[in-house]
KEKE-3310 file (N, C-alpha, C; in steps of 0.2 Angstrom, whole numbers, plus 5000, padded with zeros to 4 digits):
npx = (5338:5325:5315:5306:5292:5284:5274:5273:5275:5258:5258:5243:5233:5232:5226:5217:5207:5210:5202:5189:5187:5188:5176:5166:5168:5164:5151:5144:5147:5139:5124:5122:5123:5113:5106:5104:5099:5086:5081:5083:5073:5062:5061:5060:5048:5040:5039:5029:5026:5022:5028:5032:5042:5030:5034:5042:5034:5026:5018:5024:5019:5020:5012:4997:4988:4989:4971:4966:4957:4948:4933:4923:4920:4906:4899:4892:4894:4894:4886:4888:4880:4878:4870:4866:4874:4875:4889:4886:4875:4886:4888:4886:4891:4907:4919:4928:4937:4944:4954:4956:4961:4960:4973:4982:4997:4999:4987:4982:4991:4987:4974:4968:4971:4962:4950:4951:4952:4938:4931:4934:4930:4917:4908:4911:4911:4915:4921:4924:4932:4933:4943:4947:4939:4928:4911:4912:4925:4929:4921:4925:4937:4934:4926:4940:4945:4937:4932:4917:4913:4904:4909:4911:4910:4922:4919:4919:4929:4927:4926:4938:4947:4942:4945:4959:4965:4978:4984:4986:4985:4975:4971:4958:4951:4935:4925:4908:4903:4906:4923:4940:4951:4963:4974:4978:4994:4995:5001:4996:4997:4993:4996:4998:4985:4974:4981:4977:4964:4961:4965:4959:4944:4941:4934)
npy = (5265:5258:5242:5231:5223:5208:5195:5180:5166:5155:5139:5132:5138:5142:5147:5156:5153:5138:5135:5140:5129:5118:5121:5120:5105:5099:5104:5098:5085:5085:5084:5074:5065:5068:5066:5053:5047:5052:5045:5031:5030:5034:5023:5012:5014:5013:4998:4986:4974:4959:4950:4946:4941:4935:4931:4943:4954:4954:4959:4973:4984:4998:5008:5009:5012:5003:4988:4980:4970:4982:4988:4985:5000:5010:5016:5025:5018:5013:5003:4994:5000:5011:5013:5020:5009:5005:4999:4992:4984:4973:4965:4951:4938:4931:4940:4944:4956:4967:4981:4987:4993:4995:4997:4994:4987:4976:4972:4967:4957:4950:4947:4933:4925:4929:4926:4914:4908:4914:4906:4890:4895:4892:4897:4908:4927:4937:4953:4967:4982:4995:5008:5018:5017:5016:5010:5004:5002:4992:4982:4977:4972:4963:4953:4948:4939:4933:4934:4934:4938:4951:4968:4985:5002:5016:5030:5044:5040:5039:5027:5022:5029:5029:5014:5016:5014:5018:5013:5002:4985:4980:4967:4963:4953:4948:4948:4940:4948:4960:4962:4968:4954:4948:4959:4959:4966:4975:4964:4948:4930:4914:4904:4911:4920:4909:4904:4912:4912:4901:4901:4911:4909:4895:4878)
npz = (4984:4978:4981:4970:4977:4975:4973:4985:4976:4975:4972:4976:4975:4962:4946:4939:4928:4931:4942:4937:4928:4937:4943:4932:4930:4942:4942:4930:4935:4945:4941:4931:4941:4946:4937:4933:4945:4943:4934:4935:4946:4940:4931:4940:4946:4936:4933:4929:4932:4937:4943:4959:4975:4988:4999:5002:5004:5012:5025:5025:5025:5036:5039:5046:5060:5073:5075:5081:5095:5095:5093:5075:5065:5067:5054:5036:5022:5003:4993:4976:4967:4973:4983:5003:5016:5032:5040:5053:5050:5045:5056:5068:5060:5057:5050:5036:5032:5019:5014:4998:4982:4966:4957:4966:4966:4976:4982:4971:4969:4980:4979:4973:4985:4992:4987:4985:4999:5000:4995:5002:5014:5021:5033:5035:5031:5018:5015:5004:5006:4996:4990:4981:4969:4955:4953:4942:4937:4949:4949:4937:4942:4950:4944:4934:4942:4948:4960:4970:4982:4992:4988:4994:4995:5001:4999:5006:5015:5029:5036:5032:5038:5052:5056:5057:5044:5034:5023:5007:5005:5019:5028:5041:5051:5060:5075:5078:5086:5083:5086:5082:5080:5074:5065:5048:5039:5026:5010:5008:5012:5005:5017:5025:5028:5030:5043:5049:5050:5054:5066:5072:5071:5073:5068)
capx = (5336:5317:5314:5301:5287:5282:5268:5274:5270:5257:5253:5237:5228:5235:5226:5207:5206:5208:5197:5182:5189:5187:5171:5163:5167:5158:5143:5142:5146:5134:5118:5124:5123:5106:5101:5103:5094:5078:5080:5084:5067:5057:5061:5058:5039:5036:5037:5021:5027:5017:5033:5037:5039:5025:5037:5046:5032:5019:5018:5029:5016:5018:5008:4991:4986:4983:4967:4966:4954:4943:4925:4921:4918:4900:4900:4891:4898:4889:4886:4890:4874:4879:4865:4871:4875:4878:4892:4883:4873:4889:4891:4882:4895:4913:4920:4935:4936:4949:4955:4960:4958:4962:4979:4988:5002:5002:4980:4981:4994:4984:4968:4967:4972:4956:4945:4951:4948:4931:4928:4937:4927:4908:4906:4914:4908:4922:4920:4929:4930:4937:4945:4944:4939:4922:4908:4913:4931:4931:4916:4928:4942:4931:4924:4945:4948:4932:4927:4910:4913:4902:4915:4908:4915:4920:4921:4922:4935:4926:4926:4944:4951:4940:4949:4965:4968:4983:4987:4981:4980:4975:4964:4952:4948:4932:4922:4902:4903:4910:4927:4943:4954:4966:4976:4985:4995:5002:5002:4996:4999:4987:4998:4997:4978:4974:4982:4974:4957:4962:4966:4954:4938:4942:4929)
capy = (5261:5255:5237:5227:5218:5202:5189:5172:5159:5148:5134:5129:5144:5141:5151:5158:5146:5133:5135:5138:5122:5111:5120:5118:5100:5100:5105:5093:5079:5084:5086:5070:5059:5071:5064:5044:5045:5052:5042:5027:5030:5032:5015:5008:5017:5012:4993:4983:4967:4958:4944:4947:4934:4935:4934:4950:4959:4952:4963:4977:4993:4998:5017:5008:5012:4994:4989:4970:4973:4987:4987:4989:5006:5011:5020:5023:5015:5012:4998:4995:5003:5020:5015:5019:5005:5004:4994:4988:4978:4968:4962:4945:4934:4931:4942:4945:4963:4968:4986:4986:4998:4989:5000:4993:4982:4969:4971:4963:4949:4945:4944:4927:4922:4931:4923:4905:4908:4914:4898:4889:4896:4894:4898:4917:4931:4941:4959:4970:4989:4998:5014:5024:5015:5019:5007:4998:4997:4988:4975:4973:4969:4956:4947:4946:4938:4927:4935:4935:4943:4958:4974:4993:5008:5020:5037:5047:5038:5040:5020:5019:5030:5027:5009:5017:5012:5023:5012:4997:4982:4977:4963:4963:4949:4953:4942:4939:4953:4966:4965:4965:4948:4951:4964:4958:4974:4972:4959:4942:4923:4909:4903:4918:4921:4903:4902:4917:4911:4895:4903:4914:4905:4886:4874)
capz = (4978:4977:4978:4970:4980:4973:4979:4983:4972:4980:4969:4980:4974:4955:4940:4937:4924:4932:4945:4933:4926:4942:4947:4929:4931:4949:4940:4925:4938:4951:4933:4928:4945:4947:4930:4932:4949:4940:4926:4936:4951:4935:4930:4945:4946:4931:4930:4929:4933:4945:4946:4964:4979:4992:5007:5003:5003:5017:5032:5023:5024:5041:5041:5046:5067:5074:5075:5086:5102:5095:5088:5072:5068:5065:5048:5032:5015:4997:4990:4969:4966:4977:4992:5008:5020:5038:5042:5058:5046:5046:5061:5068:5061:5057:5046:5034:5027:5016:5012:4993:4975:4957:4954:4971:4965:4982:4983:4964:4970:4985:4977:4971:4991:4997:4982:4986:5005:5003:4993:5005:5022:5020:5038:5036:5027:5016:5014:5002:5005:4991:4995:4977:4961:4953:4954:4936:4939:4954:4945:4931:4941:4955:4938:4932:4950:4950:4966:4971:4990:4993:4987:4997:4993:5005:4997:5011:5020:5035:5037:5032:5043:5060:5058:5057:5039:5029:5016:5005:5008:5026:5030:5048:5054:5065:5076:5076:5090:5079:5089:5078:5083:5069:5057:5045:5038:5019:5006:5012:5006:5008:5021:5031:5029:5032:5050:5055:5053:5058:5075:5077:5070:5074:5068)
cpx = (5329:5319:5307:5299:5285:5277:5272:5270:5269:5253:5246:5233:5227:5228:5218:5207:5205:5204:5190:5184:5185:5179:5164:5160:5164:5151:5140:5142:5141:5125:5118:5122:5114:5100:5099:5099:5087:5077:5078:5077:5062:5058:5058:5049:5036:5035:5033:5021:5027:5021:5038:5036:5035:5029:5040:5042:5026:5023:5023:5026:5016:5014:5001:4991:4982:4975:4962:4963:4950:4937:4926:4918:4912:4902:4896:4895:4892:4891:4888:4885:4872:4874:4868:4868:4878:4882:4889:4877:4878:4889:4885:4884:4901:4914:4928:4935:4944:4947:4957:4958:4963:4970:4984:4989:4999:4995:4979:4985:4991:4979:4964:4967:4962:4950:4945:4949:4940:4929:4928:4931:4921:4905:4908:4913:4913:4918:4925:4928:4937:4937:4943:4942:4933:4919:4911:4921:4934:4926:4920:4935:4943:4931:4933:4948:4944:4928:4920:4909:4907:4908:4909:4913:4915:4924:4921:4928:4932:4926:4933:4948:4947:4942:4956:4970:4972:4982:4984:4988:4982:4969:4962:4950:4943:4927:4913:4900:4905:4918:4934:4947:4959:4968:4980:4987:4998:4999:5001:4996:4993:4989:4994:4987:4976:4975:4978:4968:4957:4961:4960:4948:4939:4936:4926)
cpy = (5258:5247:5234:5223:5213:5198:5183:5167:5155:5144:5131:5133:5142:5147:5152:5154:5142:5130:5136:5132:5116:5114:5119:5109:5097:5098:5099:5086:5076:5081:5078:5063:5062:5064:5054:5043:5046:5047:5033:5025:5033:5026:5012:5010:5014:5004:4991:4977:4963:4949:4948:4942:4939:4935:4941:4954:4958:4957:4969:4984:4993:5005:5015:5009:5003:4995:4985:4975:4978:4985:4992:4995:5004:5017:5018:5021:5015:5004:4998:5000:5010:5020:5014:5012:5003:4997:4989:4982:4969:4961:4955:4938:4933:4935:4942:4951:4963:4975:4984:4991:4992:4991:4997:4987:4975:4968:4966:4957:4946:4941:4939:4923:4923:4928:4915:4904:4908:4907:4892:4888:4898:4898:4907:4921:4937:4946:4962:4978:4993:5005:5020:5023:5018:5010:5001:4996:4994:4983:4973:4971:4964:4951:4946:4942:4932:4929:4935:4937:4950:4965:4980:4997:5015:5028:5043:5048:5040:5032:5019:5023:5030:5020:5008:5014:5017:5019:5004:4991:4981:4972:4962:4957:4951:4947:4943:4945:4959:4966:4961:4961:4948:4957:4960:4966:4972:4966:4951:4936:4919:4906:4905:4919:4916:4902:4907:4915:4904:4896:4908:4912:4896:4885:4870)
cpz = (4980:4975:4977:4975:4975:4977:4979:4979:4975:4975:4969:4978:4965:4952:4940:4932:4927:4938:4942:4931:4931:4942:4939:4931:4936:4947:4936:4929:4943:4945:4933:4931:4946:4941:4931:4940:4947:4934:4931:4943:4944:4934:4933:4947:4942:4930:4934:4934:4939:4946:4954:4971:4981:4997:5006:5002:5010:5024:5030:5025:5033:5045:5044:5057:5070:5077:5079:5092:5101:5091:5082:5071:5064:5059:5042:5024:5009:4994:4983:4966:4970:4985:4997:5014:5027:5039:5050:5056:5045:5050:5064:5065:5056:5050:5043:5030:5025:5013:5005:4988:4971:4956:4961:4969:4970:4982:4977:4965:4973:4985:4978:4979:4994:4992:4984:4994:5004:5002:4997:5014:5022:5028:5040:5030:5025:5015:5010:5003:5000:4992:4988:4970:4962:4953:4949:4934:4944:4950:4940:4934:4945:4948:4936:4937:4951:4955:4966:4979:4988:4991:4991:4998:4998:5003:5001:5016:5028:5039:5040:5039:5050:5059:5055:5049:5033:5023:5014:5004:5015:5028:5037:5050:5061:5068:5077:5080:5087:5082:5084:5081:5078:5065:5053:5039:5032:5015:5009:5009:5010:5013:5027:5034:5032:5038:5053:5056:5055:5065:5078:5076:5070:5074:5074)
residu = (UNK:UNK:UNK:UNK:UNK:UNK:UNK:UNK:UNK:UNK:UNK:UNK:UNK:UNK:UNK:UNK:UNK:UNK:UNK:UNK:UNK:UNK:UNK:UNK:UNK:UNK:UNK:UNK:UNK:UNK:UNK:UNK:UNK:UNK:UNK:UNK:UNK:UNK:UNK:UNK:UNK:UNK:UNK:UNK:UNK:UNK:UNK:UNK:UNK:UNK:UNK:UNK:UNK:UNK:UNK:UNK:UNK:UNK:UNK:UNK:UNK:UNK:UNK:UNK:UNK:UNK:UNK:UNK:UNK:UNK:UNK:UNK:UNK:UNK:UNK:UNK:UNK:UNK:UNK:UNK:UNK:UNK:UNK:UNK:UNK:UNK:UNK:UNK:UNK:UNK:UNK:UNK:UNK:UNK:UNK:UNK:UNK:UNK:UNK:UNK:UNK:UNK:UNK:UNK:UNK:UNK:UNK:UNK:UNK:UNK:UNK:UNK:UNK:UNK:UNK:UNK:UNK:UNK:UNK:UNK:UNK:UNK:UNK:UNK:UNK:UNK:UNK:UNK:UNK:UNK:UNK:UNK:UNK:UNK:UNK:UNK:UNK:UNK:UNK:UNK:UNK:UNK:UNK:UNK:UNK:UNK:UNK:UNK:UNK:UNK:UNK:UNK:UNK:UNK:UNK:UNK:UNK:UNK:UNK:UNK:UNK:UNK:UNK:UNK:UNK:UNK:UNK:UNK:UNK:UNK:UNK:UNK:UNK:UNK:UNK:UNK:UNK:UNK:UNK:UNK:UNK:UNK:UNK:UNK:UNK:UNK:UNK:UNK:UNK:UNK:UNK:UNK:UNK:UNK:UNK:UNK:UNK:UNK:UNK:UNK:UNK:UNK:UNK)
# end
């Protein structure tokens, strides 16, 4: 007499259906956790709003090569007016250069710092080197600031990166020597700036 074979019934495997079941479900959960991350790092790109403290941001950009202990580099820049500008023109007394462009978040907050210093420190001469605007949106965002500093534009980037600068903003503090005595890397308060030329240029 012939017997039937049979498989054991393993629950743990259960039914083609319901493994497309679990693995649709997979899908639509992985789509979905996908989706509120882009949705939610768009958000976060997109707001404008220029309410943020100042200590939670100061000294935050750390991509920049220090700069303290070396000579200004030798380099050509343009003025507003496109003429070219050797920066060894600078040199011969105390300097404050500042890396900045008009669309960087922490360069728009710090602004106002670097306008009330220049105001502030008649014995030192502010510099702004601006990394990508055009001659008349950097002039239209000095005049909304008040500044009256010198701005020079360095469209080559041969400036910015021979003093090691990745990212904006970074201010230099440079002495009459050309030698830098200062970096400060990031977003800075009047605090901040304040002691530094305190210490490095003391009346």
């Amino acid at each position: 007499m012939r017997h039937k074979t049979t498989l054991p019934n393993n629950p743990a495997i259960g039914s083609l259906a319901d493994v497309r079941k679990r693995t649709s479900l997979l899908v639509i959960s992985l789509i979905v956790a996908l989706g509120i991350a882009v949705i939610g790092g768009w958000a976060l790109s997109n707001d404008s709003t220029d309410d943020y403290p100042l200590s939670q941001t100061v000294g935050s950009i750390a991509l920049n090569k220090l700069s303290e202990g070396t000579m200004l580099a030798s380099a050509m820049v343009q003025d507003a007016s496109d003429n070219l500008v050797s920066t060894e023109l600078w040199l011969g007394e105390p300097l404050v250069i500042n890396f900045w462009f008009s669309t960087c978040e922490p360069c728009r907050r710090e602004f106002p710092v670097l306008v009330a210093a220049d105001e502030q420190f008649d014995q030192i001469r502010f510099i702004g080197v601006n990394l990508n605007d055009s001659s008349a949106a950097a002039e239209k965002f000095m005049q909304t600031y008040g500044a009256t500093f010198d701005t020079f534009f360095d469209r080559d980037g041969n400036f910015t990166t021979a003093m090691g600068v990745a990212t904006a903003p970074v201010t230099l503090l440079v002495d009459a020597g050309g030698v830098v005595r200062r970096q400060l890397t990031g977003e800075i308060t009047t605090a901040v700036l304040n002691q530094a030329i305190t210490d490095i240029f003391p009346t």
